[in-house]
Wavefront OBJ file of the C-alpha trace (Angstrom):
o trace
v 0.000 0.000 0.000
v 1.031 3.300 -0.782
v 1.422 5.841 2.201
v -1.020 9.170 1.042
v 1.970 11.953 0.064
v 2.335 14.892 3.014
v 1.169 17.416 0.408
v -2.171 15.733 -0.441
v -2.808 15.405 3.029
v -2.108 18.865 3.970
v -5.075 19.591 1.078
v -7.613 17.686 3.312
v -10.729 19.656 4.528
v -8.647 23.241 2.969
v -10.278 25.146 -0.078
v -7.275 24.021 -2.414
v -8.944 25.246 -5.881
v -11.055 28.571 -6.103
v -13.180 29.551 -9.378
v -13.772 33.741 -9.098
v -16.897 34.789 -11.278
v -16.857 33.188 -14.481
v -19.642 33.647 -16.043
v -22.772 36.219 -15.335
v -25.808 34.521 -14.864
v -28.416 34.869 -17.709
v -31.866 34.577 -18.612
v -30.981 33.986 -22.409
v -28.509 31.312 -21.635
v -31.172 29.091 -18.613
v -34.003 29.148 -21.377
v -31.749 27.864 -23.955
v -31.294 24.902 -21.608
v -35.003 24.405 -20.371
v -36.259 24.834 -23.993
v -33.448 22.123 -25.291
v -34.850 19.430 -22.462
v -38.936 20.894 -22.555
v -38.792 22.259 -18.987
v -41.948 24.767 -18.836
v -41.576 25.609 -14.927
v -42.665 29.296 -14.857
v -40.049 29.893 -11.840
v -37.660 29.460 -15.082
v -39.585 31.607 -17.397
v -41.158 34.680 -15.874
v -41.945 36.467 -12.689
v -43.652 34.643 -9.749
v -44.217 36.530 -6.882
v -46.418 34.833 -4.989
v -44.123 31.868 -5.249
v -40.683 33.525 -5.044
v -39.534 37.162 -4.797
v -36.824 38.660 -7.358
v -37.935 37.383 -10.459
v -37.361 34.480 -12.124
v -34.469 31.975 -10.835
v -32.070 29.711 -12.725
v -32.889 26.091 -12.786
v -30.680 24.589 -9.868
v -29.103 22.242 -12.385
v -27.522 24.513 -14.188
v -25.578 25.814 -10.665
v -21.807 23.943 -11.934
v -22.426 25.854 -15.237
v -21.945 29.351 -13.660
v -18.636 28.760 -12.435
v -17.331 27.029 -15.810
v -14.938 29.149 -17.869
v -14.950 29.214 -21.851
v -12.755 27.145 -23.440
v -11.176 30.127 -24.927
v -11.075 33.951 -23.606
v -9.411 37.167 -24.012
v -5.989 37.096 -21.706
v -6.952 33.639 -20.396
v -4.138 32.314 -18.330
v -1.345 30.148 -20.083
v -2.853 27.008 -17.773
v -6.326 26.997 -17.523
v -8.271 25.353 -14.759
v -10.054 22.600 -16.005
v -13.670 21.621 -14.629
v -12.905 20.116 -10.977
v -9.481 20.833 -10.851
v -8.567 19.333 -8.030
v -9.883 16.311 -8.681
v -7.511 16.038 -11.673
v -4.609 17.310 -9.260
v -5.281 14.408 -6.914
v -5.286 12.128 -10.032
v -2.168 13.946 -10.913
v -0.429 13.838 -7.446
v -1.531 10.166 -6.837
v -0.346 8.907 -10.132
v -4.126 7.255 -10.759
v -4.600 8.444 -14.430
v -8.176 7.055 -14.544
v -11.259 8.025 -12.875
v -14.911 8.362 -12.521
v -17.798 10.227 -10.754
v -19.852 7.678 -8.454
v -21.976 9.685 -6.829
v -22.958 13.445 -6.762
v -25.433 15.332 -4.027
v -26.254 18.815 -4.014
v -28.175 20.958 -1.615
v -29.240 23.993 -2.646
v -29.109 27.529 -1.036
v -29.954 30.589 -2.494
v -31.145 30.633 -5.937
v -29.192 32.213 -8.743
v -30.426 34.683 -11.015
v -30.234 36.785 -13.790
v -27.256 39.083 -13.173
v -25.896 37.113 -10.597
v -21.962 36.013 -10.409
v -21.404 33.316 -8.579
v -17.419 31.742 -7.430
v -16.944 28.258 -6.219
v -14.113 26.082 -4.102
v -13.155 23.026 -4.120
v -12.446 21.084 -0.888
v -11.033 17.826 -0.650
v -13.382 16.552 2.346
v -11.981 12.584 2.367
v -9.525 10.041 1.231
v -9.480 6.669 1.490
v -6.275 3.964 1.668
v -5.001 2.398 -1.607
v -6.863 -0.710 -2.504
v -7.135 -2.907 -5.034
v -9.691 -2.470 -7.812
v -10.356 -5.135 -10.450
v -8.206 -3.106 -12.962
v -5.319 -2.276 -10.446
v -4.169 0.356 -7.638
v -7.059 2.948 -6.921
v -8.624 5.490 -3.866
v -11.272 6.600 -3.515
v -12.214 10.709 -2.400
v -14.714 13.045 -1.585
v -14.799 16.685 -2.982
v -17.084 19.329 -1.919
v -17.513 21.920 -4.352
v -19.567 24.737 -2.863
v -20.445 27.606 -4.690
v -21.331 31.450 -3.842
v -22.966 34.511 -4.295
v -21.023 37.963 -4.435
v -21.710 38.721 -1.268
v -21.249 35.308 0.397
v -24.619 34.003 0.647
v -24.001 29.892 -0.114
v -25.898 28.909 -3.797
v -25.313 25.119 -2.935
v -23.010 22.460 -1.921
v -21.909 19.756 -4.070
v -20.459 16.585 -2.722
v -18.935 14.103 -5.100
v -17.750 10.664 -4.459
v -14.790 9.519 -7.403
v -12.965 6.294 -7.752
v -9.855 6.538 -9.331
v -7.576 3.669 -10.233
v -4.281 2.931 -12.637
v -4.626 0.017 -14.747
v -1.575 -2.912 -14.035
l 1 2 3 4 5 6 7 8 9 10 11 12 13 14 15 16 17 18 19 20 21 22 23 24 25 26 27 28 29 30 31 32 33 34 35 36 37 38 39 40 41 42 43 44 45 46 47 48 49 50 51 52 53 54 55 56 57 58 59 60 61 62 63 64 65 66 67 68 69 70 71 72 73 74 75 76 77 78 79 80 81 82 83 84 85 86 87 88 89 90 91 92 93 94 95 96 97 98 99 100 101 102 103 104 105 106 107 108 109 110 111 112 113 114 115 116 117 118 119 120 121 122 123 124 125 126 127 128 129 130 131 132 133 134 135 136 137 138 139 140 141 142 143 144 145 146 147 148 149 150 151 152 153 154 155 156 157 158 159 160 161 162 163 164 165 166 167 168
């Protein structure tokens, strides 16, 4: 078994990976979506105020998609962060090339809406021992992605459960 490096460790419960503002939130761009999959909630479509105040909110799917960059952007940083970053650093750092999602969770907090920029971080919440998978070496983690409003308010938590392994 392979002892867990000092430096991954020290990542444990820490925001290690933060995403500032990357897109604005946007009517245009939440319809696209609910027209593409036929979703006809009015909270998506137009004002319900005896349902919500503020207008309508973005569909609580969409809340990873706020916090994704373009894949190409005026003075965009040599090395772009890719999406879950540090789930590809642990992959990276553990020398397990392969890996998949498991499970995913979210609770929601305060809706988004249209104007809204929202920033995320990425917190490695658990790690488990090496083991053995049927294809080789692997561990197993938890990452917590939780994402926020300009002023701090908390849009949701994601919690994500990966396996990743290297094939022997």
């Amino acid at each position: 078994m392979v002892a867990l490096p000092e430096s991954v460790r020290k990542w444990i419960g820490k925001p290690v990976v933060k995403v500032e503002n990357a897109l604005t939130v946007e009517v245009g761009l939440w319809q696209n979506f609910c027209a593409a999959i036929e979703d006809g909630n009015p909270l998506y479509w137009q004002p319900q105020p005896e349902l919500i105040d503020g207008g309508p909110i973005a569909p609580p799917a969409l809340l990873p998609a706020w916090v994704t960059t373009h894949e190409w952007y005026p003075g965009m940083p040599e090395q772009k962060l890719r999406t879950l970053e540090l789930h590809f650093m642990l992959k990276d750092a553990l020398d397990l090339p392969f890996g998949i999602v498991t499970e995913v969770e979210t609770e929601y907090g305060r809706p988004a809406r249209a104007g809204d920029q929202l920033s995320a971080e990425q917190i490695l919440k658990e790690i488990g021992d090496e083991y053995q998978t049927r294809l080789g070496p692997g561990r197993r983690w938890v990452i917590d992605v939780i994402f926020y409003h300009s002023d701090g308010a908390v849009a949701g938590v994601q919690t994500l459960r990966f396996t990743s392994y290297r094939k022997e």
